[in-house]
N, C-alpha and C positions, 0 to 999 in steps of 0.2 A: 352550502356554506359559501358564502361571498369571499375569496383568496384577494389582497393586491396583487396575484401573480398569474401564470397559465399554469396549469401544473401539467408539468413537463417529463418528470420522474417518478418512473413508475414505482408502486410503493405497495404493490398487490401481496410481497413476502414480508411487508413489516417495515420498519425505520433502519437504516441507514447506520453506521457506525456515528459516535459524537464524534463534535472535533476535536481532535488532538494537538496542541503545538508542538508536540514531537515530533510528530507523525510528517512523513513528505507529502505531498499533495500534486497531482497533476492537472493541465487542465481537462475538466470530465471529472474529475472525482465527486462526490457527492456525502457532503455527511449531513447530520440532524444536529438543532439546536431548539428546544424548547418546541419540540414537535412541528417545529421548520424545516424542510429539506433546502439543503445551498446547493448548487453545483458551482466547481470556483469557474470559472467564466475569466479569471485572470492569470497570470504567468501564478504556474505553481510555489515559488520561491515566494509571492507575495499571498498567497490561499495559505502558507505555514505561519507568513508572521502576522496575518490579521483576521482576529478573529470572526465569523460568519455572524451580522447582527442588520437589524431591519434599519436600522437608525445612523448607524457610524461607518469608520473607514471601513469595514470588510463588504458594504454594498461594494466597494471598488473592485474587489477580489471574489464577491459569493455572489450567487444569482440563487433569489429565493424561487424556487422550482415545484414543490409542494408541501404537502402537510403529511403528518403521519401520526400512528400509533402504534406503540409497540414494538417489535424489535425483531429482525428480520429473522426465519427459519434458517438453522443452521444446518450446514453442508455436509457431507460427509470427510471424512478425515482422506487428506492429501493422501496419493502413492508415489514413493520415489523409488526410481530407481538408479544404480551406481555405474557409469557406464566403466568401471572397471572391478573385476572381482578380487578382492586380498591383496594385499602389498603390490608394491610394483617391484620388481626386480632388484637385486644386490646390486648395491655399486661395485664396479669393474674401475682397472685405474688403468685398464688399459681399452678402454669405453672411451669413442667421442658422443658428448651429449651436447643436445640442442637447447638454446636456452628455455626454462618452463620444463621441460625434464623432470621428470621423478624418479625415483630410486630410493632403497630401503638402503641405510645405515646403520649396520652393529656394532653400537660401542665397545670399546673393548673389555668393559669390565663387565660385560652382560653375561 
């Protein structure tokens, strides 16, 4: 297939997420339109307000990158972990704390 573009992004898991104008965008991100891949190529703040299209302002903001089908294999589900375990300590009124400090608070009617 003859692309107007190089194809530049790899598409071997599938298609990319769609664009979103919710969504923030940085530059390097990559999403799919109409089985188009864009990478935004522009300051991210302008990849959220214009949309990724071969024709209008988001050539300004997207660089068509390649083509695709289908929809990328999904990952496994994220592991978190907490780097602190259960409450953080009573508050003390006779405790200097630093600001950003945590401390557990028992109402009194608890």
């Amino acid at each position: 297939t003859d692309y107007p573009y190089e194809p530049l992004t790899d598409t071997s898991e599938g298609c990319p997420g769609e664009y979103d104008s919710s969504n923030r965008y940085d530059t390097g991100d990559a999403v799919e339109d109409n089985q188009v891949v864009y990478t935004c190529s522009g300051a991210g703040a302008f990849c959220k307000l214009y949309a990724p299209d071969l024709k209008g302002v988001g050539l300004n903001s997207w660089t068509p990158t390649n083509s695709c089908d289908g929809t990328a294999t999904p990952t496994g589900s994220p592991e978190f972990s907490s780097p602190q375990e259960g409450c953080p300590e009573e508050f003390d009124s006779g405790t200097t704390y630093e600001p950003y400090d945590k401390v557990t608070v028992t109402r009194a009617d608890d």
